[in-house]
C-alpha positions in Angstrom: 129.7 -41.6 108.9 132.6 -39.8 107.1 130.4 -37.1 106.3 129.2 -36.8 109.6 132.1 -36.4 111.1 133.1 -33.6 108.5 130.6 -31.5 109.2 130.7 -31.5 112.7 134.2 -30.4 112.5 133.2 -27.7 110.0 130.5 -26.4 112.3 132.5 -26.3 115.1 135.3 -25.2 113.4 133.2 -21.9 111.8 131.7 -21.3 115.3 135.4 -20.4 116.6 136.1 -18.6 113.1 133.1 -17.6 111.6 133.6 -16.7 107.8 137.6 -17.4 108.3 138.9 -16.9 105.2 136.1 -15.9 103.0 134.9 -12.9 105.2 138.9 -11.9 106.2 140.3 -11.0 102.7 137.7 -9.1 101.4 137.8 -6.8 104.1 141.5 -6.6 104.1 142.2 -5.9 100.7 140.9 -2.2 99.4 139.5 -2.7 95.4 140.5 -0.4 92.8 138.1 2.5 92.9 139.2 3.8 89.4 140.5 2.5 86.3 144.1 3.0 85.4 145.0 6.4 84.1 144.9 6.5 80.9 143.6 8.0 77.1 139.6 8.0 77.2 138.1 5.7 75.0 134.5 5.7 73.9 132.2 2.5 73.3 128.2 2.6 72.0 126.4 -0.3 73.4 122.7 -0.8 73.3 122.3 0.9 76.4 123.9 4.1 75.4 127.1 5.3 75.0 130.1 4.6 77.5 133.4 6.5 78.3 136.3 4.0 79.7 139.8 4.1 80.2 143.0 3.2 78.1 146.3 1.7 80.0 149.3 -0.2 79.0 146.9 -2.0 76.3 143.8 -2.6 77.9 140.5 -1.1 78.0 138.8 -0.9 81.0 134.9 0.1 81.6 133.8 0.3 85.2 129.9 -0.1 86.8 127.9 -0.7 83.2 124.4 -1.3 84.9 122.7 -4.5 83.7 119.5 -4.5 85.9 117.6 -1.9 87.6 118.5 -1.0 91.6 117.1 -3.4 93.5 115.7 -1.0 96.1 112.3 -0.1 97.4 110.0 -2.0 95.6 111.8 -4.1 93.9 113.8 -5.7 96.0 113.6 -8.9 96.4 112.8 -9.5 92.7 113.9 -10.6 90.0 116.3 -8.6 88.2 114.5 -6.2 85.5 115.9 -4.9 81.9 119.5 -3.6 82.2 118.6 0.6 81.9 119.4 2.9 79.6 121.2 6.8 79.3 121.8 9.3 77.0 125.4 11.0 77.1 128.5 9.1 77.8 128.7 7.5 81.0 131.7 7.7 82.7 132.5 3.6 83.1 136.0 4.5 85.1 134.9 4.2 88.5 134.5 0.7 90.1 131.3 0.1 91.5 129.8 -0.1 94.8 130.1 -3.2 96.5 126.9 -5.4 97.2 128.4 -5.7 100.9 127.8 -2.3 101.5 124.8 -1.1 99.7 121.8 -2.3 97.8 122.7 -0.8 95.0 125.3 -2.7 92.9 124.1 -5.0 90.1 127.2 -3.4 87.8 129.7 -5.4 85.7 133.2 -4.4 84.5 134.2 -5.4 81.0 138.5 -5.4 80.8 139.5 -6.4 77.1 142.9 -6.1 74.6 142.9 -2.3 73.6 141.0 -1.4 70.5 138.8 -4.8 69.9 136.2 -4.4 67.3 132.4 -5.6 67.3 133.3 -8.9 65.1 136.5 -9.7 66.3 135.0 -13.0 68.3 137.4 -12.3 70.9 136.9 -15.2 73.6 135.3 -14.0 76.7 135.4 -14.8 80.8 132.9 -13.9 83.0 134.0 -13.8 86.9 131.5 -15.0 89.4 133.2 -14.0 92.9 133.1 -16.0 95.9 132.7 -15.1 99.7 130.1 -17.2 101.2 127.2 -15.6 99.6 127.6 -12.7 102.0 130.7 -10.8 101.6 132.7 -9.7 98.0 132.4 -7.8 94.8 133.8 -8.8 91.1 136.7 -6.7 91.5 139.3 -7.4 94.3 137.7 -10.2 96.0 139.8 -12.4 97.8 143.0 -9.6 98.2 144.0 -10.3 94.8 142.8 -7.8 91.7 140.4 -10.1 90.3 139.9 -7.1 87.4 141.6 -9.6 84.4 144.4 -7.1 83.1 146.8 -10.0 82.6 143.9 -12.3 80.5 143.2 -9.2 78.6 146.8 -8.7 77.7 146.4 -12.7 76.0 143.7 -11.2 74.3 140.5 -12.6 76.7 137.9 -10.2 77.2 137.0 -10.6 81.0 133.4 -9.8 82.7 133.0 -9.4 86.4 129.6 -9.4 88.0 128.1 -7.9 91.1 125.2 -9.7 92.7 122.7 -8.9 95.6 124.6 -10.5 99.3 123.3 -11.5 102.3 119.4 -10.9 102.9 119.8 -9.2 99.6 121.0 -11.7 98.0 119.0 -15.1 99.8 115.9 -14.6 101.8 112.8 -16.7 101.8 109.4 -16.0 103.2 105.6 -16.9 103.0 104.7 -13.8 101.8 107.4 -13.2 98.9 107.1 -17.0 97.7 103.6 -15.6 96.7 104.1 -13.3 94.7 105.0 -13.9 90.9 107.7 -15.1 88.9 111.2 -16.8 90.5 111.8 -16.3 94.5 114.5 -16.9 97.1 117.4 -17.2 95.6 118.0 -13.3 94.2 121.8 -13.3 93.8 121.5 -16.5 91.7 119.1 -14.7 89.5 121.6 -11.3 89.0 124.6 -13.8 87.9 122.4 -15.3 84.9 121.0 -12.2 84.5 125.2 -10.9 84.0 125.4 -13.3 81.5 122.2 -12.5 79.7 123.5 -9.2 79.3 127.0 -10.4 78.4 125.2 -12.7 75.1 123.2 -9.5 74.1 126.0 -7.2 74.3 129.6 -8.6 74.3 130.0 -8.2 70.7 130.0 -4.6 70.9 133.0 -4.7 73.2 134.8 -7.6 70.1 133.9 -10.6 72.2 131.9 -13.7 71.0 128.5 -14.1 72.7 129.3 -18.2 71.7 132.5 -18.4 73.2 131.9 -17.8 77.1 133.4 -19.7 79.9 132.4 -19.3 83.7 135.0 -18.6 85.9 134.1 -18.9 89.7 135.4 -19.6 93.0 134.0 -20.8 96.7 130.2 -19.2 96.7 130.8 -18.4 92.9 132.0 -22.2 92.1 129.2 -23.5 93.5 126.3 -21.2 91.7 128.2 -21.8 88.1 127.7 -25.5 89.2 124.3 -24.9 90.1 124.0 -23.7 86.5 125.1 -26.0 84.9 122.5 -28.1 85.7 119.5 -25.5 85.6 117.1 -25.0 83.5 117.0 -21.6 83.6 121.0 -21.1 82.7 120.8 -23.2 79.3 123.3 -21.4 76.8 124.3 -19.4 78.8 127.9 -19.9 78.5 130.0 -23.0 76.6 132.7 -23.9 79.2 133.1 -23.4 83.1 136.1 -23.3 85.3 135.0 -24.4 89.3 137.8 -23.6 92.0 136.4 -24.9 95.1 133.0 -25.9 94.5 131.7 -27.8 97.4 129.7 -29.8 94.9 128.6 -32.1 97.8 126.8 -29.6 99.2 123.0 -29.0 99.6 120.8 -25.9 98.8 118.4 -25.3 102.2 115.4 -27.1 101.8 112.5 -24.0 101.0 110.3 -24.8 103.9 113.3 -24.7 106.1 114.3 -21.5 104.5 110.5 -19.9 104.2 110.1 -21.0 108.5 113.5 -19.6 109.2 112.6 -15.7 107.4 109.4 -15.8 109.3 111.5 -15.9 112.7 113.9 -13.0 111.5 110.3 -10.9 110.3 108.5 -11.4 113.0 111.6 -10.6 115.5 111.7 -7.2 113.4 107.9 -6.6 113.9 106.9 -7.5 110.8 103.9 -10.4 111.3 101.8 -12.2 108.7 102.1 -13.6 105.2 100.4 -11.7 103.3 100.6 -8.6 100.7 100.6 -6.6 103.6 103.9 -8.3 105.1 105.8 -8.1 101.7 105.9 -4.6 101.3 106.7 -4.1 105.2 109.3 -6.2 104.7 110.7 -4.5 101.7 110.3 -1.3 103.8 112.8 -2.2 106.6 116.9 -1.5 106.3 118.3 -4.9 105.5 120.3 -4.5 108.7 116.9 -5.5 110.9 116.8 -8.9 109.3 121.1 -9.9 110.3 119.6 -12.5 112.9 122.2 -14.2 114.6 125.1 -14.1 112.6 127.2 -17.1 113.0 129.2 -19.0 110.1 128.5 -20.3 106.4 126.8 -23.3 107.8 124.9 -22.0 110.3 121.3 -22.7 110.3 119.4 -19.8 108.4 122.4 -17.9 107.1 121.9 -16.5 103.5 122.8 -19.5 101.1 121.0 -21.0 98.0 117.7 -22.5 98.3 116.0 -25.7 96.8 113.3 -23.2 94.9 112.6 -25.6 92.5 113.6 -23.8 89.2 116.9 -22.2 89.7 117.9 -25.1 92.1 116.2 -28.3 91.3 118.2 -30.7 93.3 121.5 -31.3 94.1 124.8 -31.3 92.1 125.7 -34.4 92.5 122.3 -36.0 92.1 122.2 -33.6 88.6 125.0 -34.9 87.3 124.8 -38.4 88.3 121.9 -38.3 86.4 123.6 -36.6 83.2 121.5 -33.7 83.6 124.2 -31.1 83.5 125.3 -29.1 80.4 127.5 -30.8 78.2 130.6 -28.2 78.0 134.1 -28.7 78.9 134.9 -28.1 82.4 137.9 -27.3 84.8 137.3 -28.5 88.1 140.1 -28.2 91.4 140.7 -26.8 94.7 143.6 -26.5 97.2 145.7 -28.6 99.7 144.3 -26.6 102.5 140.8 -25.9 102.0 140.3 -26.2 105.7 141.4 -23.1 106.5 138.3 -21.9 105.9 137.1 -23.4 109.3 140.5 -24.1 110.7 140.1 -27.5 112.2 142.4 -28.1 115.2 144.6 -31.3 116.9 141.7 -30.6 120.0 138.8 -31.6 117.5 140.9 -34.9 116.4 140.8 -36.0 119.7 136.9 -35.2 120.5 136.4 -37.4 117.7 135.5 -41.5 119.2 138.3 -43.7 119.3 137.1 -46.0 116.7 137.3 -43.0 114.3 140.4 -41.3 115.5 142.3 -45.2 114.6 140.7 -45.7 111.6 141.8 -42.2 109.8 145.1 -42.3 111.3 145.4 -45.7 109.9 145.1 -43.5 106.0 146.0 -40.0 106.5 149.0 -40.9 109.1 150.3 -44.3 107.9 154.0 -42.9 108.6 152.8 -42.6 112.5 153.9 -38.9 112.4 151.3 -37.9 115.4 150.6 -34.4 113.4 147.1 -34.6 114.4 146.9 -31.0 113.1 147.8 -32.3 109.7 145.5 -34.9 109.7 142.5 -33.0 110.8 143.3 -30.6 108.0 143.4 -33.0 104.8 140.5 -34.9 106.3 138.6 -31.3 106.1 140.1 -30.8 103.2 139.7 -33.5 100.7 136.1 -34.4 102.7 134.7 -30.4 101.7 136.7 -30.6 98.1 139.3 -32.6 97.0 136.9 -35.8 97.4 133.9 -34.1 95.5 135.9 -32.1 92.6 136.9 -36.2 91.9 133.8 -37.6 92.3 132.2 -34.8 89.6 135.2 -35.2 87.1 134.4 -38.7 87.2 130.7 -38.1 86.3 131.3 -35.5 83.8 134.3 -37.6 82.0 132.0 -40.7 81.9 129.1 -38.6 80.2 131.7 -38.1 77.5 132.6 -34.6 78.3 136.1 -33.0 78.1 137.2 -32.6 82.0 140.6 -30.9 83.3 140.8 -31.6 87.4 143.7 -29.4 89.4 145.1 -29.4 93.1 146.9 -26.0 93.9 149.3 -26.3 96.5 151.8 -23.6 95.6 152.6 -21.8 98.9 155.2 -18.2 98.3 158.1 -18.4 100.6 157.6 -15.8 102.6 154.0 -17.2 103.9 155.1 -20.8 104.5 155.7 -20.6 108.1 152.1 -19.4 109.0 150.7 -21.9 106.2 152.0 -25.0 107.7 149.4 -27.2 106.5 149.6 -26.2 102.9 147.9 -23.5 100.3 144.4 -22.3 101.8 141.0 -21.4 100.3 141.2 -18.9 97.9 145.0 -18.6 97.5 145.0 -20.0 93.7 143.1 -16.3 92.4 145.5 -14.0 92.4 147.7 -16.9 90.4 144.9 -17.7 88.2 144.3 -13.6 87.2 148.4 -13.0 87.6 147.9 -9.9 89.0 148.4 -7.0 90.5 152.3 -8.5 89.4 153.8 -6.2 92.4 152.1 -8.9 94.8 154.3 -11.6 93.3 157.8 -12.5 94.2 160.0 -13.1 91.2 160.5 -17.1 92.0 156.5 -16.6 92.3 156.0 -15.8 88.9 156.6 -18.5 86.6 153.8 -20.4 88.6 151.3 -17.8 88.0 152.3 -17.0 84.5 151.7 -20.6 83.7 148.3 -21.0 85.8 146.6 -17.1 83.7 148.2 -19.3 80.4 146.2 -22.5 80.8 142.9 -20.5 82.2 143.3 -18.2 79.2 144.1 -21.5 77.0 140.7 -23.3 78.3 138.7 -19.7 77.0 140.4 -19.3 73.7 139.6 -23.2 72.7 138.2 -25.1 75.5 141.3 -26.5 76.9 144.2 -25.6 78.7 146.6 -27.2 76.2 150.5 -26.3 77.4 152.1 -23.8 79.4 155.5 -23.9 81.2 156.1 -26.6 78.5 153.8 -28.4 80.4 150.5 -30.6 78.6 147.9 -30.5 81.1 146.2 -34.2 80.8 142.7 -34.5 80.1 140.8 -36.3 83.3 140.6 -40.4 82.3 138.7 -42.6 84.4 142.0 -45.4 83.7 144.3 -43.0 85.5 142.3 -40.5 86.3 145.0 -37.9 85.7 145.2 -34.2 86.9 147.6 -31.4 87.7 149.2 -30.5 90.2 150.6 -26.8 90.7 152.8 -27.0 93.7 156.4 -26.1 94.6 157.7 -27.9 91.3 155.4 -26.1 88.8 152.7 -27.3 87.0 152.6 -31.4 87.4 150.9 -34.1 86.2 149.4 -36.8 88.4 148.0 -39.8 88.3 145.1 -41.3 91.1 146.4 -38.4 93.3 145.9 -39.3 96.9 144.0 -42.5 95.9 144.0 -43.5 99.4 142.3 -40.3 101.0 139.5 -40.2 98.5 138.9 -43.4 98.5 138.4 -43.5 102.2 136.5 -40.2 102.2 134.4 -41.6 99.6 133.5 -44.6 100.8 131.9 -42.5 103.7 129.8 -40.4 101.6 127.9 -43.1 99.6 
């Protein structure tokens, strides 16, 4: 019932506010287009030879292709072998966005000035969020997600592009046909990313054994996806998850496959054959849009249950202990509902019976902020809930589990953030930079959140920072952290009564 509830308040909720936050901050927020200025400095990797950019300690190499462009013919495939040049290759220019144009599968490698091949530096690789549609691995979100400050702690850090949209997610008869993996294209750019970051890290000083997964929102939810598919085995030995939906369900195939027939044939393309593949690859992605409408919207672009990159559902995976066996961070915020921005109005649509029974646990003080209520039931229903129901699972497999709740909001954004820290608002504290974003009573926060993340790469945990131990998850007290007004803080069955109540709803 819980659950049904929830996502009729999310679906109503995205059809006032389509994309909310996800699509807003993107689109707001202009990426680097160059690396810093700097001294050149010159890398040879298999591909060929690469020409980057020295600055306050960092190297930094821009748009190093690790597929083929994805255009013509080959789109929708399966990405091919990363190409190669002769020369040096200017690698000081960002990339290309895969919002804007098809082609984009680039990655940017940031690491500590000077590594050597064989210096085993640890290494993160970025997955971005965005809803599967909107984003790229540098500056997503409004914050530079570029890893300057995890570089400075001596992290190498990897960003990956991957195919968007139609690009990205598209099922059809006639393309399920054809050989090797379908469907889910932008799933199959992020392992090939890390492919390419095992074969060639160590030329850049990192350790091809020593990866985590960082990703948030849309990014969150594919590293979880990998973590329990086949096809991403050893791919990387720890994963961080910020905001990972891990309740929710790839589109059934047939679903998926029915819905791209409707979007060919409305762009005069009929048929499932041969004949119907190459039409469709022949059309500007731009004729296959549809409707629009928001990240739950029936036949948006969103992971598919293809049956070898998604083999069933996250929970179901690791319920089963089917998921890699790697350390894992796993948290959200205290106001993941801004995403869909739930109102008082939508409380009181809900039936009476329901309206009592969560005022009776998210309102027991009788404050009547039915805006408040609406949000944390969105909240810990879409994330809070779920990130505790997979550290349970993964901590009762016998694997080392961190869980985190950021609810940190700066001063000078508190009166339009009544409800508390919204989706996304934890990167830029995460990746600490750019540092002239960051208020000086700002910084500690953030200086200690880039320490543990750079912490959990280095060793596979996030040990201390701010003379604070971040506690393992237990399933006695099933403690976490809190990074809120008061710094980082430990906590014990946070919000017990929420998640239980939430829970007991999505059995």
């Amino acid at each position: 019932m819980i659950r049904r509830t929830v996502a009729a308040l999310v679906a109503l909720g995205l059809a006032v506010a389509p994309l909310a936050a996800w699509a807003q901050a993107p689109q707001a927020y202009q990426p680097p287009s160059a690396a810093p200025a700097g001294e050149p400095v010159t890398l040879k990797i298999r591909q060929g030879s690469l020409k980057g950019a020295r600055a306050d300690g960092v190297d930094h190499f821009y748009a190093i292709p690790f597929a083929p462009p994805p255009v013509g013919d080959l789109r929708w495939r399966p990405p091919g072998a990363a190409p190669t040049w002769t020369g040096a290759r200017d690698a000081t220019k960002a990339p290309p966005s895969c919002q804007m144009v098809e082609d984009c599968l680039y990655l940017n490698v940031v690491r500590p000035a000077g590594a050597k091949p064989g210096a085993k530096l640890p290494v993160i690789v970025w997955i971005h969020g965005s809803a599967f549609r909107v984003g790229q691995a540098i500056g997503a979100f409004g914050a530079d997600t570029e890893g300057t400050e995890f570089a400075k702690k001596g992290v190498i850090v990897v960003g990956v592009n991957h195919r968007l949209g139609r690009a990205g997610w598209f099922a059809h008869p006639a393309l399920s046909r054809e050989p090797g993996l379908t469907a889910n294209y932008g799933n199959m750019d992020q392992i090939a990313g890390l492919k390419w970051v095992k074969a060639n890290i160590a030329a850049f000083g990192g350790d091809p054994g020593n990866v985590t997964a960082v990703g948030e929102s849309a990014g969150a939810m594919s590293i979880l996806n990998m973590m329990i598919s086949p096809e991403a085995r050893g791919l990387f030995q720890k994963a961080v998850v910020e905001s990972g939906f891990a309740r929710t369900e790839p589109t059934p195939r047939a679903e998926a496959e029915a819905n791209g027939l409707k979007l060919a044939q409305a762009a005069g393309v009929t048929g499932d054959g041969p004949e119907a593949a190459a039409a469709l690859r022949r059309l500007p992605l731009s004729a296959l849009a549809g409707s629009g409408g928001g990240v739950t919207a029936p036949g948006r672009p969103f992971p598919m249950m293809d049956g070898r990159l998604y083999v069933e559902t996250v929970i179901s995976g690791f319920r089963a202990g089917r998921q890699m066996k790697i350390p894992l961070i796993i948290g959200g915020t205290s106001n993941e509902a801004s995403l869909t921005r739930p109102t008082a109005a939508m409380f009181d649509a809900l039936p009476a019976d329901r309206r009592e029974a969560i005022l009776k646990v998210f309102d027991p003080q009788g404050s009547g902020d039915k805006g408040r209520v609406i949000n944390d039931l969105v909240t810990v229903s879409t994330i809070t809930e779920p990130d505790r129901a997979l550290a349970r699972l993964h901590a009762k497999a016998g694997n080392p589990t961190w869980l985190f709740y950021f609810s940190y909001v700066p001063a000078a954004e508190r009166a339009r953030k009544p409800y508390g820290a919204g989706h996304v608002d934890e990167v830029r504290f995460v990746f600490g930079q750019p540092r002239a974003r960051f208020a000086p009573e700002d910084l500690p926060l953030t200086e200690a959140m880039n320490a543990y993340w750079a912490n959990f790469a280095r060793t596979g945990s996030p040990g201390q920072a701010a003379g604070v131990t971040w506690p393992r998850f237990d399933l006695a007290d099933e403690r976490q952290i809190e990074f809120g007004a008061e710094g980082p803080q430990p906590r014990s069955h946070f919000q017990k009564a929420w998640r239980d109540y939430v829970e007991a709803g999505a059995r």
